[in-house]
KOLTORTOR-503510 format. One record per residue (C-alpha): residue number from 0; residue in three letters; x, y, z. Coordinates in pm, whole numbers, plus 32768, in hexadecimal, padded with zeros to 4 digits. Example, Ala and Ser with C-alpha at 12.3 -4.5 7.8 and 13.67 -1.06 7.14 Angstrom:
// residues 2
<0; "ALA"; <84CE; 7E3E; 830C>>
<1; "SER"; <8557; 7F96; 82CA>>
// end
This chain:
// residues 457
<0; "UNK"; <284A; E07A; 78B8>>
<1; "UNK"; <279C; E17B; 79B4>>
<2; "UNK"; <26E9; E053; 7A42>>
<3; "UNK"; <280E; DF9C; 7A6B>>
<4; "UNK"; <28C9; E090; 7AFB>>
<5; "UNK"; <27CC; E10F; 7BF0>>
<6; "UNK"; <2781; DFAB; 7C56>>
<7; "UNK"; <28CB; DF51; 7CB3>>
<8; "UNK"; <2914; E08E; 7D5D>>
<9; "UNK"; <283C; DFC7; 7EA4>>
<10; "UNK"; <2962; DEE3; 7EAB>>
<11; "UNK"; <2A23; DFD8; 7F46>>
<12; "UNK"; <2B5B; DF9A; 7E34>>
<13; "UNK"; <2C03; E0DB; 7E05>>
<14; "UNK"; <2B54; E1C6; 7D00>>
<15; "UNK"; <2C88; E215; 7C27>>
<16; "UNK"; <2CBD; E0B8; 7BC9>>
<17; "UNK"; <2B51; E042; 7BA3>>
<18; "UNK"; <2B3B; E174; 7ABF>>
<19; "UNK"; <2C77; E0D0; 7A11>>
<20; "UNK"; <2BE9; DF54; 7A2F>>
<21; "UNK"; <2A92; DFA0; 7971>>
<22; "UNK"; <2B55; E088; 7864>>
<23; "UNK"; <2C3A; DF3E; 7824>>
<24; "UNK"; <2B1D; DE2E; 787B>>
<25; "UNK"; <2A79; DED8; 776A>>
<26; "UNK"; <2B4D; DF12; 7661>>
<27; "UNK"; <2BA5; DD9D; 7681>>
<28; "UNK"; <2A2B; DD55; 7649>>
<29; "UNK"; <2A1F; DE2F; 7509>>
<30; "UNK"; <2B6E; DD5B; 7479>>
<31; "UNK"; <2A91; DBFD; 7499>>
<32; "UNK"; <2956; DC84; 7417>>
<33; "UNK"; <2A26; DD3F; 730B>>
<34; "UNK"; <2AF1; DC02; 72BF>>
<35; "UNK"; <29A9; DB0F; 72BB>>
<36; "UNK"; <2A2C; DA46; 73E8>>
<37; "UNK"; <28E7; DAD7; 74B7>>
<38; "UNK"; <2787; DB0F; 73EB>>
<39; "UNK"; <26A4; DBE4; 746A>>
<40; "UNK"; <258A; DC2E; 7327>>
<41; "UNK"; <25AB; DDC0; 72C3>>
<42; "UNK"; <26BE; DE30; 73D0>>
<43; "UNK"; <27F3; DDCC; 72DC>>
<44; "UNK"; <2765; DEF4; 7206>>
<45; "UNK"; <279E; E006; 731F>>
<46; "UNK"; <2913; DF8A; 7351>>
<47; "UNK"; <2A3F; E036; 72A9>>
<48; "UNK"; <2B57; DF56; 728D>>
<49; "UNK"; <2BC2; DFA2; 73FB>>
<50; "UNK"; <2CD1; DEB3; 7481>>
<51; "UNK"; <2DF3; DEDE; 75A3>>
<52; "UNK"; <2EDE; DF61; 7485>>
<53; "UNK"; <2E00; E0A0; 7463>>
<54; "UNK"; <2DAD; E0B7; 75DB>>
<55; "UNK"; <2F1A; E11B; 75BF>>
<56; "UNK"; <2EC0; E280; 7578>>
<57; "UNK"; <2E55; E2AE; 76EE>>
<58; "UNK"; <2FD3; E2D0; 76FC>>
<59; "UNK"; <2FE1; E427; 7650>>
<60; "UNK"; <2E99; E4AE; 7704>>
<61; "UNK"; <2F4C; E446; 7860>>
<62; "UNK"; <308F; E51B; 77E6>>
<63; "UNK"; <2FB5; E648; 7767>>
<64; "UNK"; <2EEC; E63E; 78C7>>
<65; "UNK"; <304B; E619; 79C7>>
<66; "UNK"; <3111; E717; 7901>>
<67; "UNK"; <2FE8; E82C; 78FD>>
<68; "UNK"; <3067; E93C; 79E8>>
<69; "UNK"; <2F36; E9D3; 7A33>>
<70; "UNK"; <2F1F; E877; 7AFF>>
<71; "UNK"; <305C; E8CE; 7BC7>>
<72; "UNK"; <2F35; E9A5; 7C99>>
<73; "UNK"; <2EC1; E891; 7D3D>>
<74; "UNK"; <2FD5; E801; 7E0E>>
<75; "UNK"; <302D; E97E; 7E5C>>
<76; "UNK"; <2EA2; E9E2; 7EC3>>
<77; "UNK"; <2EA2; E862; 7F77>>
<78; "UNK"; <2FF7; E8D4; 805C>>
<79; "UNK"; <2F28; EA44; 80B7>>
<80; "UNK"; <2E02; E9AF; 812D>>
<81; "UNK"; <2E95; E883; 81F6>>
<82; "UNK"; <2F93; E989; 8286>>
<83; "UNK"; <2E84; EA7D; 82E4>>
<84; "UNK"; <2DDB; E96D; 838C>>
<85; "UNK"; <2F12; E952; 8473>>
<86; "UNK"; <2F71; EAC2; 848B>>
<87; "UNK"; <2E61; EAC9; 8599>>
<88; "UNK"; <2DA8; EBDF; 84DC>>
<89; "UNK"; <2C53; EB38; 8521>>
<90; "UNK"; <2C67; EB36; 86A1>>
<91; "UNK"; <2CAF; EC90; 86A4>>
<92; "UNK"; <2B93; ED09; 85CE>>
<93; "UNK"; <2AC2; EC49; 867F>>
<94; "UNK"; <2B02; ECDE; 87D3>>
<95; "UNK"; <2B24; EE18; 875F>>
<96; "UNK"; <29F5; EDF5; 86A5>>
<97; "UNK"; <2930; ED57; 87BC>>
<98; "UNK"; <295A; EE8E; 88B3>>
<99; "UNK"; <28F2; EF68; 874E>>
<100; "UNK"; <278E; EEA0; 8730>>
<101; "UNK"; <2758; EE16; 88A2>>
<102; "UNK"; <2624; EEB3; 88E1>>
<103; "UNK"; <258F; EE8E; 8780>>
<104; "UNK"; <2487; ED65; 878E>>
<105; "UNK"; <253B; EC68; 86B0>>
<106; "UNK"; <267D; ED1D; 86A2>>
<107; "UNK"; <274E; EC11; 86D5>>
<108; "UNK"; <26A8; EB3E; 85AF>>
<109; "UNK"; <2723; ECAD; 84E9>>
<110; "UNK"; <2867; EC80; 8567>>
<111; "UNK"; <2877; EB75; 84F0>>
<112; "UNK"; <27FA; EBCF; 83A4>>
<113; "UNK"; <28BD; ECF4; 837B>>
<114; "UNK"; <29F3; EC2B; 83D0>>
<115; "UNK"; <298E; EB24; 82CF>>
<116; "UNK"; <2991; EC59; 81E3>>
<117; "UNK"; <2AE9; ECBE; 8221>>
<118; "UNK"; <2B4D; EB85; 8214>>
<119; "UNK"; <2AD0; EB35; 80E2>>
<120; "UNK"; <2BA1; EC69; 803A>>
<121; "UNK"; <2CE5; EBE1; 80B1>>
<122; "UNK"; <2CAF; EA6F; 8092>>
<123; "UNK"; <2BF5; E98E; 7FAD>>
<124; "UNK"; <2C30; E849; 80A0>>
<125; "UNK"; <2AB3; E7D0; 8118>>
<126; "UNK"; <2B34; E6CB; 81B7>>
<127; "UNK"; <2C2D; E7A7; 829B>>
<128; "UNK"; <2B28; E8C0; 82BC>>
<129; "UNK"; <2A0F; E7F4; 8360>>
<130; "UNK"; <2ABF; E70B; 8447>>
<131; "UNK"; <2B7E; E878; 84A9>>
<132; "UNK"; <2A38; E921; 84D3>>
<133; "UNK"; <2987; E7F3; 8593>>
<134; "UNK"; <2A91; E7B0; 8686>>
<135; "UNK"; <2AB0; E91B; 86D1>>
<136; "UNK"; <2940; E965; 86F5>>
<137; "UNK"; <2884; E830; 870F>>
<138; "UNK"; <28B9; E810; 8891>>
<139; "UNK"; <2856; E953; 88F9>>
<140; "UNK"; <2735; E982; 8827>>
<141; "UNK"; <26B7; E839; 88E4>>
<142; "UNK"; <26F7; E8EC; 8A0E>>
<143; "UNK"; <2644; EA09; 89D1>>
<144; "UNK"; <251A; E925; 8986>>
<145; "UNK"; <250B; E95C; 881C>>
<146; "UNK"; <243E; E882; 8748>>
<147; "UNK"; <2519; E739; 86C7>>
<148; "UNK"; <248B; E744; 8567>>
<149; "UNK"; <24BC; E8AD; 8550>>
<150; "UNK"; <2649; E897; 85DB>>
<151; "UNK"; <266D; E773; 84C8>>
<152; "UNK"; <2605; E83E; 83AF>>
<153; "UNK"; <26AA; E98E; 83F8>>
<154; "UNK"; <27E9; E8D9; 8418>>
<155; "UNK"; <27A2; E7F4; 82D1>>
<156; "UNK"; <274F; E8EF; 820E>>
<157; "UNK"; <2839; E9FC; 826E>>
<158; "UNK"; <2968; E917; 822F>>
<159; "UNK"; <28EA; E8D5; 80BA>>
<160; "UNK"; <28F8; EA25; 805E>>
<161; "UNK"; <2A72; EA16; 8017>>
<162; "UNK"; <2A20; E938; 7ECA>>
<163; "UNK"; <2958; EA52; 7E41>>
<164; "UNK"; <2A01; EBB3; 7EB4>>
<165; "UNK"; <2B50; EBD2; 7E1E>>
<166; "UNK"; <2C6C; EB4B; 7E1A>>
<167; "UNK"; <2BA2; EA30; 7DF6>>
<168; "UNK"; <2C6E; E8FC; 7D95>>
<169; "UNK"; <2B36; E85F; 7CDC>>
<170; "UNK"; <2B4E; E9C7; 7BE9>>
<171; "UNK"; <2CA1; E988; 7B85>>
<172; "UNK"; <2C23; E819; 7AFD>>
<173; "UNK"; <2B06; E892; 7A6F>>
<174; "UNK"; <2BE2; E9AE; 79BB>>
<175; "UNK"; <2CA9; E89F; 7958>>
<176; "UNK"; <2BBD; E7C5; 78B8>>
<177; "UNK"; <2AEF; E8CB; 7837>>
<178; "UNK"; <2C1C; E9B7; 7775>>
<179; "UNK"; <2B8B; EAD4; 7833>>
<180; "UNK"; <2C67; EBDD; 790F>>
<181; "UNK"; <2CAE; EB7F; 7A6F>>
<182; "UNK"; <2C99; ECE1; 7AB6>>
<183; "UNK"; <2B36; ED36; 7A24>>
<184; "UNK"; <2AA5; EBF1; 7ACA>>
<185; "UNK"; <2B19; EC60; 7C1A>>
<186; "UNK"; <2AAB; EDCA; 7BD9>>
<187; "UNK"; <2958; ED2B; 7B6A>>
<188; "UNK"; <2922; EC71; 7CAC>>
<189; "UNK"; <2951; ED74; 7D7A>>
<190; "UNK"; <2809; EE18; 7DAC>>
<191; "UNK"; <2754; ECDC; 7D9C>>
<192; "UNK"; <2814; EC69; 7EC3>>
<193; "UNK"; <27C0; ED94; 7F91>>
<194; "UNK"; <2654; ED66; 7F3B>>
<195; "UNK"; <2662; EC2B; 7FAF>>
<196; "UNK"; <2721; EC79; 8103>>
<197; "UNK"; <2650; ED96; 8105>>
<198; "UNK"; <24FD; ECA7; 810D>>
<199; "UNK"; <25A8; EBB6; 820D>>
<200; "UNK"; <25B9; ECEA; 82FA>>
<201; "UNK"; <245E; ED77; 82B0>>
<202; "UNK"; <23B5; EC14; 82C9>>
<203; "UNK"; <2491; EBF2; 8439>>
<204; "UNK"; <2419; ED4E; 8487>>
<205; "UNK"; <2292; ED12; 846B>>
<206; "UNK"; <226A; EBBD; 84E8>>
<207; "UNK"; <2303; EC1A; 8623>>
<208; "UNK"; <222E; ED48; 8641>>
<209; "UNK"; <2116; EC5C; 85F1>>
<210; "UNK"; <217A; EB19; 86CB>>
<211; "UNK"; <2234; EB98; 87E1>>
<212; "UNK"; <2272; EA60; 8873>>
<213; "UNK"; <234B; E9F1; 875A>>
<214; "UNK"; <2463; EB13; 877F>>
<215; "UNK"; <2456; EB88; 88F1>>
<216; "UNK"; <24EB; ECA5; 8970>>
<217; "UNK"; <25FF; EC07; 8A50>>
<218; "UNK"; <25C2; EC60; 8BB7>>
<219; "UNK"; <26C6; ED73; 8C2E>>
<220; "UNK"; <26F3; EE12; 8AE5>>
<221; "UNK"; <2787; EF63; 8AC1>>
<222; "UNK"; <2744; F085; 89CF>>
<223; "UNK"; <286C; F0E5; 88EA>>
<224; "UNK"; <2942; F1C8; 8949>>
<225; "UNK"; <2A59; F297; 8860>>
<226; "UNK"; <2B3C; F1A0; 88C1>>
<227; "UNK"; <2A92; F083; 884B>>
<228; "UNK"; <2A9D; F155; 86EF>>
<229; "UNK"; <2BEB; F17F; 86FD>>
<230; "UNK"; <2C39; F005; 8743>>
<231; "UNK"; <2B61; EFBF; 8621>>
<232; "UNK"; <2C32; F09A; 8533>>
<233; "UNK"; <2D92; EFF9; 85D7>>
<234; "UNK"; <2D0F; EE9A; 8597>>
<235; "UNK"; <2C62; EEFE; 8449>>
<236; "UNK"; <2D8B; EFF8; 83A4>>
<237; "UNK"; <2E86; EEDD; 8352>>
<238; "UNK"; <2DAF; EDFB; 82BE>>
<239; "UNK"; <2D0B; EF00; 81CB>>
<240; "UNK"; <2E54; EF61; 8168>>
<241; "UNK"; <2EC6; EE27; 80E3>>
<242; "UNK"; <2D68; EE0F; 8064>>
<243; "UNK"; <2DAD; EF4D; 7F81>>
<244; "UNK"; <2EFD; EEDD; 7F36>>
<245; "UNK"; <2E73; EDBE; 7EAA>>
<246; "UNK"; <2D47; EE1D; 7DEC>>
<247; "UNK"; <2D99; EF6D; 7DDE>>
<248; "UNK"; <2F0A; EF42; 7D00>>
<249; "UNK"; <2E1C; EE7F; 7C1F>>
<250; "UNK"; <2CF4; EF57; 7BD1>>
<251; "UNK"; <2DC2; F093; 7BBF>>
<252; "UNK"; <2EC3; EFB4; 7AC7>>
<253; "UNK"; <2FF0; EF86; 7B84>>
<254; "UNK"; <3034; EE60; 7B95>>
<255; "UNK"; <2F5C; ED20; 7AF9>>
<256; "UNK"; <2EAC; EC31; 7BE9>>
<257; "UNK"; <2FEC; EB27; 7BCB>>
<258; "UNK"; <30A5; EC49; 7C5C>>
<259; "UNK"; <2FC9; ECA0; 7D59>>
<260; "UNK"; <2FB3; EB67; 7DD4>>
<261; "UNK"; <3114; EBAA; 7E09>>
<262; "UNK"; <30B1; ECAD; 7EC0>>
<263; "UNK"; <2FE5; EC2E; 7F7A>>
<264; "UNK"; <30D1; EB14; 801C>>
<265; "UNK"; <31B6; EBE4; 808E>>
<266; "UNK"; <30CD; ECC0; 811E>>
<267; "UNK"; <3037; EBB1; 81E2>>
<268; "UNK"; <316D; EB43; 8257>>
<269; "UNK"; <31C6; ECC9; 82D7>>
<270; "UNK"; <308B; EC9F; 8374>>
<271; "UNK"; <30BC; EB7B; 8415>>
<272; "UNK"; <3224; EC07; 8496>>
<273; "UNK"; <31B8; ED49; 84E2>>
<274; "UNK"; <30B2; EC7A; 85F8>>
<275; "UNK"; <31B7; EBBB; 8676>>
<276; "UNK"; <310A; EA7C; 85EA>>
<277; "UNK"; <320A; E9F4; 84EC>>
<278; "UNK"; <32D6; E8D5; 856D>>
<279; "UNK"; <33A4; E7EE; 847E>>
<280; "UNK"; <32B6; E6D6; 84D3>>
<281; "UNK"; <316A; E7BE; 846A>>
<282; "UNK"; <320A; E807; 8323>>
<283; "UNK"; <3266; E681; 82F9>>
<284; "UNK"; <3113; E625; 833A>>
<285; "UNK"; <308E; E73B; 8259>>
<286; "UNK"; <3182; E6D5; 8141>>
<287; "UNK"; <3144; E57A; 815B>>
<288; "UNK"; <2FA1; E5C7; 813C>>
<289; "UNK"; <2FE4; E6DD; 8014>>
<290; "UNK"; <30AA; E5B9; 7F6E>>
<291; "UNK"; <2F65; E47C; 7FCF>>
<292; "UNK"; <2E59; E58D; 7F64>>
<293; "UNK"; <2F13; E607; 7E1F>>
<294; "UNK"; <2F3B; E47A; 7DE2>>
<295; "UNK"; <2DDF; E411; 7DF4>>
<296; "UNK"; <2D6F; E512; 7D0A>>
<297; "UNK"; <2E8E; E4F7; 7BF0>>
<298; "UNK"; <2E33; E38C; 7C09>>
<299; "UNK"; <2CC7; E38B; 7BED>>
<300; "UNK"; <2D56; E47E; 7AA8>>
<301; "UNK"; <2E1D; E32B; 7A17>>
<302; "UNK"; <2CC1; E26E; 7A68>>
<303; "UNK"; <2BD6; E365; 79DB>>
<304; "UNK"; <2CD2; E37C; 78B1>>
<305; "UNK"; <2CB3; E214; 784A>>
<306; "UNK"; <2B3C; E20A; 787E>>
<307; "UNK"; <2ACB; E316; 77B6>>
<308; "UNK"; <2B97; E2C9; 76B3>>
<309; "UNK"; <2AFB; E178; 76A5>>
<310; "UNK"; <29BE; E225; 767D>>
<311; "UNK"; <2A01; E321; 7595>>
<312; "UNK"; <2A8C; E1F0; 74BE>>
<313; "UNK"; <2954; E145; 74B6>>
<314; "UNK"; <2876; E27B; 7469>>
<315; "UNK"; <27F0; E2BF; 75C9>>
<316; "UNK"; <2815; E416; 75CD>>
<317; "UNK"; <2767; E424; 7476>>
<318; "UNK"; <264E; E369; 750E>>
<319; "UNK"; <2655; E443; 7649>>
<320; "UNK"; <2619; E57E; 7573>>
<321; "UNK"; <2534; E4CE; 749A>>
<322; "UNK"; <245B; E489; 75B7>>
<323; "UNK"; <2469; E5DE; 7662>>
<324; "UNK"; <2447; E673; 7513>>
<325; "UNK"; <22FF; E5A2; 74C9>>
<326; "UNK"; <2230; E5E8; 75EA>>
<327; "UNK"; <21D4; E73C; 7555>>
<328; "UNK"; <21C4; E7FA; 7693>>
<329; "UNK"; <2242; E927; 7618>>
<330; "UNK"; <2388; E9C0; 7672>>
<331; "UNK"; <2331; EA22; 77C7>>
<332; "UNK"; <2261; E8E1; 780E>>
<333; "UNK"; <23A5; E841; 77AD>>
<334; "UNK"; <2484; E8E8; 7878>>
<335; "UNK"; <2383; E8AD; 7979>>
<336; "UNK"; <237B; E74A; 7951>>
<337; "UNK"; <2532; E708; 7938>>
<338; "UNK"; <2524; E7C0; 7A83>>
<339; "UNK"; <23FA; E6ED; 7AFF>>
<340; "UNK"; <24D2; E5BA; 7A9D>>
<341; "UNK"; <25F7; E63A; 7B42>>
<342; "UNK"; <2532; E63E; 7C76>>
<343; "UNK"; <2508; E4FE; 7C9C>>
<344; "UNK"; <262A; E470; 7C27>>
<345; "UNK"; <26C2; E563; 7D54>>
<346; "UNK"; <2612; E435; 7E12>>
<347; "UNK"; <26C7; E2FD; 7DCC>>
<348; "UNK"; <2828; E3BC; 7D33>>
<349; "UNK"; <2918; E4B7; 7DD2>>
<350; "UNK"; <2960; E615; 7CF1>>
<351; "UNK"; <2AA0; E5A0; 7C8C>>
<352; "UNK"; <2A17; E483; 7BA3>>
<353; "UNK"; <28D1; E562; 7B2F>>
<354; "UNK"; <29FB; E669; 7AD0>>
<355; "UNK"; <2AE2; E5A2; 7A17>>
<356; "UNK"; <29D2; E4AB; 795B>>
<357; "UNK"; <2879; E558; 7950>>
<358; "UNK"; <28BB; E6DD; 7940>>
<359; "UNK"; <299D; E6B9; 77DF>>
<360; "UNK"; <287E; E5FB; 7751>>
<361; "UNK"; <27C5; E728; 775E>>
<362; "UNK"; <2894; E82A; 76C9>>
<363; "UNK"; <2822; E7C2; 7527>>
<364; "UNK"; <26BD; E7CD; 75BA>>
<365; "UNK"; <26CE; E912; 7688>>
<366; "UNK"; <2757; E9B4; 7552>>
<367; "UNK"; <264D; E949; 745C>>
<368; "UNK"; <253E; E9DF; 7534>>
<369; "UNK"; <2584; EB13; 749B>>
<370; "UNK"; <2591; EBD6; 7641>>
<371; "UNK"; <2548; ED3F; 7614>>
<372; "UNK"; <2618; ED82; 7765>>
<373; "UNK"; <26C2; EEF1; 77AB>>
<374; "UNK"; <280E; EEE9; 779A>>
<375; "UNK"; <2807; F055; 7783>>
<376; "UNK"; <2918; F028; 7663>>
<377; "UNK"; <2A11; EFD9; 7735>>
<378; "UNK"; <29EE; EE5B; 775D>>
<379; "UNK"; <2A63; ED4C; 7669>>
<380; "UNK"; <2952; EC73; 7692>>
<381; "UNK"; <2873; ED11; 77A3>>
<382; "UNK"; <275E; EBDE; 7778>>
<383; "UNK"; <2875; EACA; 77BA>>
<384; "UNK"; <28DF; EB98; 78EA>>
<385; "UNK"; <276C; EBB8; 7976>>
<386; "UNK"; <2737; EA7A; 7932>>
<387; "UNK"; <286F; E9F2; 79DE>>
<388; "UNK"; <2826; EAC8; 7B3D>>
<389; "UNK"; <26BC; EA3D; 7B52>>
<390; "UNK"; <2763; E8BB; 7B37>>
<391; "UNK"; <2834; E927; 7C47>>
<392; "UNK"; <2721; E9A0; 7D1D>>
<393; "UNK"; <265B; E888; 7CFB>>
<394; "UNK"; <27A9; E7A3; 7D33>>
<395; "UNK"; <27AC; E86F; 7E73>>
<396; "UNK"; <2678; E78F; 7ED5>>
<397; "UNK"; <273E; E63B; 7EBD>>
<398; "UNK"; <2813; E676; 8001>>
<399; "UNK"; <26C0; E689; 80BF>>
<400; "UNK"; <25DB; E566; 7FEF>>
<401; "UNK"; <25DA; E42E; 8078>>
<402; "UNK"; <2655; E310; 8043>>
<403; "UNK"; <278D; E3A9; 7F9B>>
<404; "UNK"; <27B9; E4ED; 806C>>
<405; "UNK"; <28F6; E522; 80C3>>
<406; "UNK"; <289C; E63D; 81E0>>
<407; "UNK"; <27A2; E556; 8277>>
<408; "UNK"; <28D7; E455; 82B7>>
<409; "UNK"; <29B7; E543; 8337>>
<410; "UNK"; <28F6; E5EA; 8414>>
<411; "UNK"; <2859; E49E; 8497>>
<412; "UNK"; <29C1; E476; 84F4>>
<413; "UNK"; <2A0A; E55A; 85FE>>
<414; "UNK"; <28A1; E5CF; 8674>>
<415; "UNK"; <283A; E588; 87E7>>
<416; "UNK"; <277F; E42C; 882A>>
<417; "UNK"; <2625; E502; 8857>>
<418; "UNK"; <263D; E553; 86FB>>
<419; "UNK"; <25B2; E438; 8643>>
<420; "UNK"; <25DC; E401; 84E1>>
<421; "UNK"; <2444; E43D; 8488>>
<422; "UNK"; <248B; E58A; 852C>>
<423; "UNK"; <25B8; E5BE; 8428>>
<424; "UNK"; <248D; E546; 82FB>>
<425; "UNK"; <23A9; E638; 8385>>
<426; "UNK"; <245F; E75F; 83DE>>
<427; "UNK"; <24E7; E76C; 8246>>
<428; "UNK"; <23A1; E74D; 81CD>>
<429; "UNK"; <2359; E8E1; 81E7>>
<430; "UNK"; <24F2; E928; 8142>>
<431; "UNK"; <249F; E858; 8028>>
<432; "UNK"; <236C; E91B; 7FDE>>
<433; "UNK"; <2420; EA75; 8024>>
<434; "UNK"; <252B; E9FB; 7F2E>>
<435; "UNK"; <242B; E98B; 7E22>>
<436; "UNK"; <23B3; EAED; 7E69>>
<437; "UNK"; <24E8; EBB8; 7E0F>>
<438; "UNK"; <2507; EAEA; 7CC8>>
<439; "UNK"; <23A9; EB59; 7C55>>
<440; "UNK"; <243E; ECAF; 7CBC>>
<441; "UNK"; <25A2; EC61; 7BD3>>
<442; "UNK"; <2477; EBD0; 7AC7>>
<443; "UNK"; <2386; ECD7; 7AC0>>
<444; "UNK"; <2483; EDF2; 7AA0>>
<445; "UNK"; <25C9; ED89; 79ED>>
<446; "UNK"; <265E; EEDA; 7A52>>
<447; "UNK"; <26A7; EE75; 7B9D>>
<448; "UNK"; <27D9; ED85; 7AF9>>
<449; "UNK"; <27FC; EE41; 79B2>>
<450; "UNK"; <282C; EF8B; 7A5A>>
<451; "UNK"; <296A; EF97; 7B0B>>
<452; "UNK"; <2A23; EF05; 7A20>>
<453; "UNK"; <29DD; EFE9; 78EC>>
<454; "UNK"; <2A6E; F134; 79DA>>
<455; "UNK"; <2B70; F0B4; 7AA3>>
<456; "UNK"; <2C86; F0D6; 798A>>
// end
């Protein structure tokens, strides 16, 4: 069935309804070898009696997934980012922020970076964030002679951060398909998203001490003054406040993360007032991509419904645990190894499908490894939510992987002609490595996802 699906994801057919297709192609495979009209010698004794009539269950999963609340998040975190995005936030932290690092070597790359950051606290929408952050910087970081692979990865990279640092859209689904708190996930992913912003601007920081060629100085540059500061703070102040509005009704228990998302929307939309960027066309267009985005992912949902059903029916996720549980790694080599394996499959699938298919798989066998994590009695099941924050930093990797990276597209996009798309492959090559290295942080000590969530209530 994985085979299947991954091999007919090169025809370009929409995911949700290949999902579907192989879920139904192979349930109607089971009913002929189960019913003798197909022989195949030893496979009739895996089957168990699975026809359409008991495919018909998908019905009541589909129900129990579109009438979760928690889910009503998603649309609501969707509209804040893709309102942000128009609010015309961005363009004034970046010249604000600009004047701030202009004679720092590298310091619009930071800019960049630190935007990204922000961004990524107030929007979970990678898509939005890195065609925003390329169009805005991309041309005058070619102007200031930067190096292209170097521009290409700052931006790429930046812009994927909103996946990880809450609200994070992918959390919420993972949450969901998980039975873990929305709350303590986001709380969780805090500090590794910081360490992994905090790399970005440390790695930006020493190669341009290093290579000064590949983050010049612009010519003409002047040193910051107090009102450059207080620009900064202007530009900044707004956007942190909806930030703690958001996050901050939620860890302090307030309001859940369905309400904040609430929250949130409106406060984007004040935002966007309050800047004299709303328009009744803006918030069509806005409404109109909340409503495509939330689509695409409740239907992928229906697809990913039908197809792991199908395999649960025919005992693949017994044989999946079997086969993890078998290789006798030990229960960090295993953990090591699902993550290893989630890697690659960040290759060739998007984190929506590794979410909703793969990551539930792995709850029985997560839980049998007997994890001695901290959850400083305070934490339900403080080894499900480690584990659940390390699959979402490796995920992080599959918006910058090729052939499948979604970051690499969009930026490819609306970069300048100069910037070819071997610079894009090369200038992600260092991110990936710094992401890879804030998971071994998240691995090595569990506290850093565990923590936060066993004080905040």
């Amino acid at each position: 069935m994985f085979l299947t699906f991954i091999a007919l994801l090169f025809t370009g057919f929409p995911v949700a309804w290949t999902l579907a297709g192989v879920g139904v192609a192979y349930c109607g495979l089971a009913y002929l070898f189960d019913n003798g009209m197909m022989n195949w010698t030893g496979l009739e004794e895996t089957l168990t009696g699975l026809d359409y009539l008991t495919l018909g269950a998908v019905v009541n999963r589909v129900y129990a997934t579109m009438s979760n609340a928690v889910l009503v998040a998603l649309p609501m975190f969707i509209f804040m980012g893709l309102m942000l995005d128009e609010s015309g936030v961005a363009e004034r932290l970046m010249t604000s922020m600009q004047r701030l690092f202009g004679t720092v070597r590298g310091g619009l790359a930071i800019t960049v970076t630190m935007i990204g950051i922000i961004l990524a606290a107030s929007t979970g929408i990678i898509g939005a964030s890195v065609v925003l952050l390329g169009v805005l910087s991309l041309p005058s970081m070619m102007e200031q002679k930067y190096s292209p692979s170097l521009a290409a990865g700052v931006v790429s990279a930046s812009g994927t951060l909103g996946i990880l640092i809450p609200p994070s859209i992918m959390l919420v689904i993972m949450a969901d398909q998980m039975a873990l708190s929305v709350g303590d996930l986001f709380m969780a992913a805090v500090f590794p998203g910081v360490i992994i912003g905090a790399l970005y601007l440390t790695y930006i920081f020493v190669i341009a001490l290093i290579k000064r060629d590949v983050a010049p100085v612009p010519a003409g540059a002047k040193r910051p003054d107090w009102n450059a500061v207080k620009d900064v703070l202007i530009a900044v102040l707004p956007t942190l406040g909806l930030i703690l509005a958001v996050l901050g009704s939620i860890f302090a228990g307030v309001t859940t993360p369905t309400e904040a998302s609430g929250v949130g929307a409106l406060g984007a939309t004040v935002l966007a007032l309050g800047y004299r960027k709303l328009t009744l066309a803006k918030l069509v267009n806005v409404l109109k991509a909340t409503f495509n985005t939330t689509a695409y992912i409740f239907a992928i949902f229906l697809g990913a419904t039908v197809f792991s059903y199908v395999l649960r029916e025919l005992g693949g996720d017994a044989l999946i645990e079997d086969m993890i549980g078998g290789t006798g790694f030990g229960a960090t080599g295993t953990v090591i190894m699902i993550l290893f394996i989630v890697f690659l499959l960040g290759f060739v699938l998007d984190w929506i499908e590794i979410t909703l298919i793969v990551l539930p798989l792995m709850r029985p066998i997560v839980n049998g490894l007997g994890l001695d994590i901290p959850g400083f009695g305070a934490i339900d099941e403080p080894a499900l939510v480690w584990f659940v924050i390390l699959v979402a930093v490796t995920l992080q990797t599959s918006f910058l992987t090729p052939p499948v990276g979604f970051a690499l597209f969009y930026l490819k996009g609306v970069c300048p002609p100069e910037i070819r798309l071997t610079d894009i492959y090369k200038g992600i090559i260092p991110f990936v490595i710094l992401q890879l290295t804030g998971l071994a942080f998240v691995f090595l000590w569990p506290a850093l996802a565990t923590w936060l969530p066993s004080v905040a209530y």
